[in-house]
C-alpha positions in Angstrom: 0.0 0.0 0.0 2.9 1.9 0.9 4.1 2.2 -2.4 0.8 3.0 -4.3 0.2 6.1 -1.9 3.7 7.1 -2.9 3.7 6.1 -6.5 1.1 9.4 -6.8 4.3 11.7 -7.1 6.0 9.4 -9.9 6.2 11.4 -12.7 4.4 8.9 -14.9 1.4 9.3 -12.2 1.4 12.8 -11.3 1.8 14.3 -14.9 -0.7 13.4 -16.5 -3.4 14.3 -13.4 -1.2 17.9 -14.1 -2.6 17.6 -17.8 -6.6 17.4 -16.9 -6.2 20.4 -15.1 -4.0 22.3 -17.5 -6.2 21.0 -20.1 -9.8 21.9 -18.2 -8.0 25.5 -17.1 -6.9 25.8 -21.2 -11.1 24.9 -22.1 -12.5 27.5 -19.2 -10.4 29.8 -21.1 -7.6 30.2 -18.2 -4.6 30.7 -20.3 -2.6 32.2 -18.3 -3.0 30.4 -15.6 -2.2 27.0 -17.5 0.8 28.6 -18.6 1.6 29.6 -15.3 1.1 25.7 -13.8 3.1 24.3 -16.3 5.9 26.9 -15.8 6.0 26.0 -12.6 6.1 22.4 -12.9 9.1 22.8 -15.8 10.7 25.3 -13.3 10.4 22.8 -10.5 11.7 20.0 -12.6 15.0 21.9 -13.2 15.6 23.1 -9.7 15.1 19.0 -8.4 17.4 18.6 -10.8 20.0 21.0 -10.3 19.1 20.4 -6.4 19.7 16.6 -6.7 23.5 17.0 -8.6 24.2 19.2 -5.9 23.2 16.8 -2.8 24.8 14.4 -5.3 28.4 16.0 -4.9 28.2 16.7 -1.1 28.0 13.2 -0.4 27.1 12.3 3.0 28.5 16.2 4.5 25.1 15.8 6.4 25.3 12.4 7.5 24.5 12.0 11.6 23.7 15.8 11.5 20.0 17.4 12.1 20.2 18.5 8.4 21.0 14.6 6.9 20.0 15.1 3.3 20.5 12.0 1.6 22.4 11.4 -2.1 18.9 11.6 -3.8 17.8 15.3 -2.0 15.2 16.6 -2.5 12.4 14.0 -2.8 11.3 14.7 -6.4 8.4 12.7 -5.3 7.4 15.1 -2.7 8.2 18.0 -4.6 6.4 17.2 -7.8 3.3 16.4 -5.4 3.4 19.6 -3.6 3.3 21.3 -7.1 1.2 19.3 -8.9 -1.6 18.9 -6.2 -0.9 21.9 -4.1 -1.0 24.1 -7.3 -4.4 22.8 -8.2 -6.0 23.4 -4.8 -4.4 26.7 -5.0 -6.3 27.3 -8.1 -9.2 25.3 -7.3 -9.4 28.0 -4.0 -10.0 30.7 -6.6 -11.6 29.1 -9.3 -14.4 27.2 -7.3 -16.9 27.5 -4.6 -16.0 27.7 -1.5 -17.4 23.8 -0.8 -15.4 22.5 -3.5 -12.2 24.3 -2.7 -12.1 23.0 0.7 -12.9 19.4 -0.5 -10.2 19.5 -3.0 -7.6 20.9 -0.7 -8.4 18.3 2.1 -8.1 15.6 -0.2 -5.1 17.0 -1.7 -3.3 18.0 1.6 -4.3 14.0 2.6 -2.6 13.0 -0.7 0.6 15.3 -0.4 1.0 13.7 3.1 0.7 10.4 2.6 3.4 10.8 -0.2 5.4 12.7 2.0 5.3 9.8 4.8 5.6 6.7 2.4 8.9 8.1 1.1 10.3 8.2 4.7 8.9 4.9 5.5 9.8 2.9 2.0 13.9 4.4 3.5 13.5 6.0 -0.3 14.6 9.3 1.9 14.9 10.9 4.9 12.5 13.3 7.0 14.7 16.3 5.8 14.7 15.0 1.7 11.1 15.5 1.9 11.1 18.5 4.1 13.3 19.7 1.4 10.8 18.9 -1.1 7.7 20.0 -0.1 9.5 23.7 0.4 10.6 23.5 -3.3 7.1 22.7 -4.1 5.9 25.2 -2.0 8.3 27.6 -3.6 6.8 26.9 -7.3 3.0 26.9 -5.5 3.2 30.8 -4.8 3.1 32.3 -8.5 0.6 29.5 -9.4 -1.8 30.8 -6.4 -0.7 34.5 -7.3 -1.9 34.2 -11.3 -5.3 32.0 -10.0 -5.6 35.0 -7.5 -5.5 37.6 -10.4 -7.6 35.6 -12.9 -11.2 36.7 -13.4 -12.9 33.3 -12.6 -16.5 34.5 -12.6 -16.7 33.7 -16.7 -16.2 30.2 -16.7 -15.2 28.8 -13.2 -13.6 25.7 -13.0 -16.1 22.8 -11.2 -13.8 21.8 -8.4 -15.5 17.8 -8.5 -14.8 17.5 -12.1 -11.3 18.8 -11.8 -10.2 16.3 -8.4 -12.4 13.5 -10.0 -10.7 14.1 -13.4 -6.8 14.3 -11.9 -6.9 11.3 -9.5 -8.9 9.1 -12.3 -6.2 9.5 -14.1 -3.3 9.4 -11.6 -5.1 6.5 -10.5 -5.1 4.7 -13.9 -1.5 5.6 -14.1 -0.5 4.4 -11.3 -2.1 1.0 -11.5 -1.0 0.6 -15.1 2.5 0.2 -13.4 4.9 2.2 -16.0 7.5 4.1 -13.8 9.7 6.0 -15.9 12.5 6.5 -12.8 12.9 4.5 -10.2 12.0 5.7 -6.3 16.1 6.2 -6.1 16.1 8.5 -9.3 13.3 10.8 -8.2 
């Protein structure tokens, strides 16, 4: 079970849920704030990156230390999730009722932990990898929640059941179909 709850911030799983909402937000006629989510997913894929080589070339510095980062720091799992499903209840908060909102970021803030907590259980990394990760995330949620913030949504909102049933069909699908493109070491 364990690795189902954290397969949701594979890349094969958590992409594609990112696509029905950049593809619903693109049909409500919320360019800019697509383009926004997807910059900040690219932007957060290059920081992990550029993160990870870094952690990579410290080596264990950290090791026995409050601050142990492992070899594979950040947790690109955690990250990823933070931005993938913390951007969408940050746009969901503007873009949707108030009922819908709420249900969406619940189930998303659920999600994000349970991610967060397998990857510290499965030993993939340690409480400050994810720690880590979730503040990159974070870091790539704020101009996603500033653009939804600035968006006129009262032209075509965004139904907040359609967009959490729609992402974590799909996420689910994905994750069941079993395709990993990196391992739970890689990212």
């Amino acid at each position: 079970m364990a690795y189902f709850i954290s397969a949701f911030g594979n890349p094969v799983v958590a992409l594609p849920a990112a696509a029905v909402l950049t593809l619903l937000l693109f049909h409500a006629r919320h360019v800019r704030v697509a383009i926004n989510y997807v910059t900040a997913i690219v932007g957060l894929f290059i920081s992990a990156a550029i993160l990870k080589i870094i952690s990579r070339s410290l080596g264990e510095s950290f090791v026995g230390t409050p601050w142990h980062l492992s070899i594979g720091a950040p947790s690109g799992h955690a990250s990823l999730s933070t931005i993938v499903y913390g951007g969408a209840a940050a746009i969901l908060l503007h873009a949707a009722g108030r009922l819908g909102a709420a249900g969406a970021f619940l189930l998303f803030l659920i999600l994000l932990s349970g991610i967060a907590v397998t990857r510290i259980t499965l030993g993939t990394h340690t409480p400050m990898d994810v720690v880590t990760g979730i503040i990159l995330g974070m870091i790539f949620v704020v101009p996603v929640a500033i653009a939804a913030a600035r968006e006129t949504w009262d032209v075509r909102p965004l139904n907040a059941v359609v967009v959490v049933v729609g992402m974590m069909l799909v996420a689910f699908v994905a994750n069941v179909s079993g395709l990993r493109i990196t391992s739970d070491i890689v990212f």
